[in-house]
C-alpha positions in Angstrom: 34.2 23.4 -3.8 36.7 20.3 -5.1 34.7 17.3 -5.0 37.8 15.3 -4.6 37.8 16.5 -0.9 33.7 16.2 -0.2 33.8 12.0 -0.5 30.4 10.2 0.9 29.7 7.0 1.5 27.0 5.2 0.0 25.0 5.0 2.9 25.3 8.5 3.9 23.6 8.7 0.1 21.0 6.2 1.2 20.3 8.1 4.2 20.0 11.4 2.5 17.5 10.5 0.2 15.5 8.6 2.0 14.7 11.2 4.5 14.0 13.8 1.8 11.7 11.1 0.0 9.9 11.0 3.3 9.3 14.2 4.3 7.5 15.2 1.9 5.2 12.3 2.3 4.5 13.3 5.7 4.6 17.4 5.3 2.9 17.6 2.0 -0.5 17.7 2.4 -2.8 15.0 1.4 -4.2 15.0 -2.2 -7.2 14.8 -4.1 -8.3 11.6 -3.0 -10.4 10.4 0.1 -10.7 6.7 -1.2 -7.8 4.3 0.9 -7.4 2.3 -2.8 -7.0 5.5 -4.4 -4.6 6.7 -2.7 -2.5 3.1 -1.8 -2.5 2.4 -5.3 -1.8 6.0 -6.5 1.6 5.6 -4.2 2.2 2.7 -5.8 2.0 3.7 -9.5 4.4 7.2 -8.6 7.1 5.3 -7.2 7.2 2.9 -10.1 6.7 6.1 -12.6 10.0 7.9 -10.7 11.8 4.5 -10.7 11.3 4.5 -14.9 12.3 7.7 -15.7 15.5 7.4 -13.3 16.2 4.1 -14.7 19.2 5.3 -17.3 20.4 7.1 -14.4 20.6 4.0 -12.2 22.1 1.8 -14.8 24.7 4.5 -15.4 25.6 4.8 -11.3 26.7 1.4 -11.2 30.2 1.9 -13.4 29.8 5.6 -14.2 30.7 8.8 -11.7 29.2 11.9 -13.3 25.7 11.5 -15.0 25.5 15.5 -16.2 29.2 15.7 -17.6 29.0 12.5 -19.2 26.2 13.9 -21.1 28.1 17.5 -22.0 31.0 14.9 -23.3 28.7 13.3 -25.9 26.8 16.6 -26.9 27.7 20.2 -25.5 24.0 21.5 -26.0 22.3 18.4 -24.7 24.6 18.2 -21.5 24.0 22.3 -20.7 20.3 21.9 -21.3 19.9 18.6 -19.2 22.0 20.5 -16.2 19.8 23.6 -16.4 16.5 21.9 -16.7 17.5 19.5 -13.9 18.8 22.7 -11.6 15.6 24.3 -12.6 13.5 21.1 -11.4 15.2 20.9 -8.4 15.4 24.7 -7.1 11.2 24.5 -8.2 10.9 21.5 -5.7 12.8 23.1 -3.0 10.5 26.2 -2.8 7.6 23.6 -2.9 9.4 21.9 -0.3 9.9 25.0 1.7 5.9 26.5 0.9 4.8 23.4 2.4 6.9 23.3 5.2 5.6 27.0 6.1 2.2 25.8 5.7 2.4 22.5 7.6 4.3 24.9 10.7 1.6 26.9 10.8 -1.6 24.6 10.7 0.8 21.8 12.9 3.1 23.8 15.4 2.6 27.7 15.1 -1.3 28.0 15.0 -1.6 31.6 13.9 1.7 32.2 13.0 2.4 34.0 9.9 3.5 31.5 6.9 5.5 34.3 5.1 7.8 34.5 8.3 8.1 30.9 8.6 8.7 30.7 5.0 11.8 33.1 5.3 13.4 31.9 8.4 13.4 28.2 6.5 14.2 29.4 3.7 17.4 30.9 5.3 18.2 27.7 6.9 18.0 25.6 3.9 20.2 27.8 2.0 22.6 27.6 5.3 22.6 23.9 4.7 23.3 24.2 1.4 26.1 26.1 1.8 27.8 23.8 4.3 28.8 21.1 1.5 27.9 17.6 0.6 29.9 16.5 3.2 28.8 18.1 6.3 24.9 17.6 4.8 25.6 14.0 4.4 26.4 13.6 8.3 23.9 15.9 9.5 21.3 14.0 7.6 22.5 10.7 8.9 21.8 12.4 12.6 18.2 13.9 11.3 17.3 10.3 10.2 17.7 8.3 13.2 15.7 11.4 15.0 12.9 10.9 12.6 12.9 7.2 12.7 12.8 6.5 16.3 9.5 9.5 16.7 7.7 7.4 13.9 8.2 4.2 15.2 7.1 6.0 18.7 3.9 6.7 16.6 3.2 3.7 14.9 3.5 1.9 18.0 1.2 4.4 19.5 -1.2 3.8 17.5 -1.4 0.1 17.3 -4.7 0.0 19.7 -6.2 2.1 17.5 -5.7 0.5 14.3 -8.7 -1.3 13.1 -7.6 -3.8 9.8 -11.3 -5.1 9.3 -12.9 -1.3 9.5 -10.7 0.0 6.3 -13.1 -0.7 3.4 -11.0 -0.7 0.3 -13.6 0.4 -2.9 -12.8 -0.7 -6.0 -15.1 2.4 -7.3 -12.6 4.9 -7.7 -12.7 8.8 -9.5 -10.6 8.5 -12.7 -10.2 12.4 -12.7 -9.2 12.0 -9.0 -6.7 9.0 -9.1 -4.5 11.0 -12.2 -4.6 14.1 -10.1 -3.0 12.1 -6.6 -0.8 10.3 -9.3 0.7 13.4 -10.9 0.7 14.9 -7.5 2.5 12.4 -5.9 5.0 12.3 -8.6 5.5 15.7 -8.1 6.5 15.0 -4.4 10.0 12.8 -5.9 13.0 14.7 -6.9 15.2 12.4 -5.4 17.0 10.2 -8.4 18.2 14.3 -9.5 19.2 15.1 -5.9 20.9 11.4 -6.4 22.3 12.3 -10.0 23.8 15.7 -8.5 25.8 13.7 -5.4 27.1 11.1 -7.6 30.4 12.2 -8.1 31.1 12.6 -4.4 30.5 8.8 -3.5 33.8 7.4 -2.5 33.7 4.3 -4.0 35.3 1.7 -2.3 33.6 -0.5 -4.9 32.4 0.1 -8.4 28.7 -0.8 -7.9 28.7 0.8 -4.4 26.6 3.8 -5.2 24.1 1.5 -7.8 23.3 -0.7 -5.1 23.2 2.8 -3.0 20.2 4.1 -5.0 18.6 0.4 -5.8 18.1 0.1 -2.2 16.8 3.6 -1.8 14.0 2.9 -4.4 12.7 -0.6 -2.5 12.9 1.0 1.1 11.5 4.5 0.2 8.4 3.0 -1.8 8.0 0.1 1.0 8.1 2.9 3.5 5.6 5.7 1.7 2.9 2.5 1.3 3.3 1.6 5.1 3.0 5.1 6.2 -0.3 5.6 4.2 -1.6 2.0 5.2 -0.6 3.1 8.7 -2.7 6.5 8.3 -5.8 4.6 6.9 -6.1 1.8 9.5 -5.6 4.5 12.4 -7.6 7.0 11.0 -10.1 4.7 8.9 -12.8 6.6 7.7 -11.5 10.1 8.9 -8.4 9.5 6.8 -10.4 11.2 3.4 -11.6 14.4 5.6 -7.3 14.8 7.2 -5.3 17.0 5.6 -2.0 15.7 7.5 -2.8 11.4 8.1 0.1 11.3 9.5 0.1 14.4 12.0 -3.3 13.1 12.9 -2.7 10.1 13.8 -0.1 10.5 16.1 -2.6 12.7 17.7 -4.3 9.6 19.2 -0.5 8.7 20.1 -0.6 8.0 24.7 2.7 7.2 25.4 3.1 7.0 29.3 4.4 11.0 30.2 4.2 12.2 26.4 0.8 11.5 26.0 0.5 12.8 22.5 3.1 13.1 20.3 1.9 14.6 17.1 3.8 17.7 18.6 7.3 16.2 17.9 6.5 13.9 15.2 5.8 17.7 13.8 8.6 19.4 14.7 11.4 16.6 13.6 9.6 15.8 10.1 9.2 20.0 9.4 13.2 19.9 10.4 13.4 17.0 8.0 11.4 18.8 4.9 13.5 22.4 5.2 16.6 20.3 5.3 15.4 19.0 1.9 14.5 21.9 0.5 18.4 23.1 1.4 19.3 19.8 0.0 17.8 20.4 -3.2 19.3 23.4 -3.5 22.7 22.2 -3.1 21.9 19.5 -5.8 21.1 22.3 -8.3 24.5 24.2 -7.4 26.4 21.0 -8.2 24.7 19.7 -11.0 25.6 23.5 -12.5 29.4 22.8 -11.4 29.8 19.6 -12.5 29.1 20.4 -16.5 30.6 23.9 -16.4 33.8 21.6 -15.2 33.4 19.2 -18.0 32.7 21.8 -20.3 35.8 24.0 -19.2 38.3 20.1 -19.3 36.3 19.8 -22.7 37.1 23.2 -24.0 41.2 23.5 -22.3 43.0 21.3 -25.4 41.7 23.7 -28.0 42.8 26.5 -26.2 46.3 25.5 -25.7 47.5 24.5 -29.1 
């Protein structure tokens, strides 16, 4: 695969990673916490935790084009060990990504079905995905997007009668042991900025700070977006929202939209379509981020070898 020839914009990027930060917000099941604080707050603190720890990677995407080689170019052992652990992070997440998935079908879509066969047929198409190039994923997950925007807006319009601001009582008494274990779940859910870090190189950049802005953007709008969905969640659902193990899914249960009537069906469907797509994301991300240092470790390498 040449990257040369695979060239993205920067809102295909955008695009991309917002719809795998998403998913797994809705797909995932909810964590430890029941308390609507605990868990506003814990959303808070992991996007601000992911934004930290991508922050050298950020700074380096405005002026620089490959993260991971540029790395290997300073230190050989630091840049093979950042790829693998990196590829190793992001192929872990995928099969989270794609357990998940199997276990949200099941409980959401295919009541009985078996998990294990969901499980394999996903995992199938998200190596599928994978193996059509950044290019063709990029433009596919443009399409996916819009499809997953206009069902949730469906939703959240839905459920506007049933949203009750006043009802939501938001405790200050919170379960320390609880509100780490949503945190460090919740952090768990990223793996975006490496998905990021792994496209890099294919941005076309038209200007310098294109794909900088790109990922800037991303980190505002994903964050904004995972707060409204769980505020969304806990004025719908109110004091049912701690006892839901899918806020979302539930709440577009309630959805009556003229012949639809409930639309927690689709909302389902799109958002698992959304989740396997990226697990098979991920999975490219890991393939590239493996081809990108062996590259600049072979460029590295080729002036020795021909004196």
């Amino acid at each position: 695969m040449i990257e040369s020839n695979n060239k993205i914009s920067a809102q295909q990027l955008f695009c991309i990673l917002l719809l795998s930060r998403i998913s797994s917000e809705i797909v995932y099941p909810r964590s430890f916490s029941a308390s609507a604080a605990q868990s506003v707050t814990a959303v808070v603190i992991a996007e601000l935790v992911r934004f930290l720890l991508a922050l050298p990677l950020i700074i380096y995407s405005f002026k620089g084009d490959s993260f991971h080689a540029a790395v290997l170019k300073k230190n050989r052992f630091f840049g093979w060990a950042g790829a693998f652990i990196a590829a190793g992070l992001l192929v872990s997440a995928a099969l989270r990504t794609l357990f998940f998935s199997s276990e949200f079908a099941v409980k959401n879509l295919l009541v009985g079905g078996s998990m294990w066969a969901v499980f394999t047929i996903s995992a199938i198409f998200a190596v599928y995905a994978a193996a059509m190039g950044v290019e063709a994923v990029s433009r596919a997950g443009a399409i996916i997007l819009i499809a997953a925007t206009l069902i949730t807006g469906a939703v959240v319009l839905a459920d506007i009668p049933y949203m009750r601001f006043s009802a939501v009582e938001f405790s200050a008494n919170m379960n320390f042991n609880d509100f780490l274990g949503e945190i460090f779940e919740r952090i768990l859910r990223g793996g975006d900025y490496l998905i990021f870090s792994a496209l890099l190189p294919f941005v076309d950049r038209e200007k310098s700070n294109a794909a900088g802005k790109s990922v800037l953007w991303f980190a505002g709008i994903s964050a904004a977006a995972s707060v409204f969905l769980c505020l969304t969640s806990i004025f719908t659902l109110r004091e049912m929202y701690g006892l839901t193990e899918y806020p979302f899914i539930t709440a577009a249960s309630l959805s009556d939209v003229a012949f639809f009537k409930r639309l927690d069906g689709a909302a389902a469907a799109v958002w698992l379509l959304c989740a396997v797509f990226r697990g098979g994301l991920m999975l490219l991300s890991a393939e590239r981020v493996i081809a990108q240092v062996g590259r600049a470790a072979r460029y590295r390498s080729a002036p020795a070898n021909g004196e």
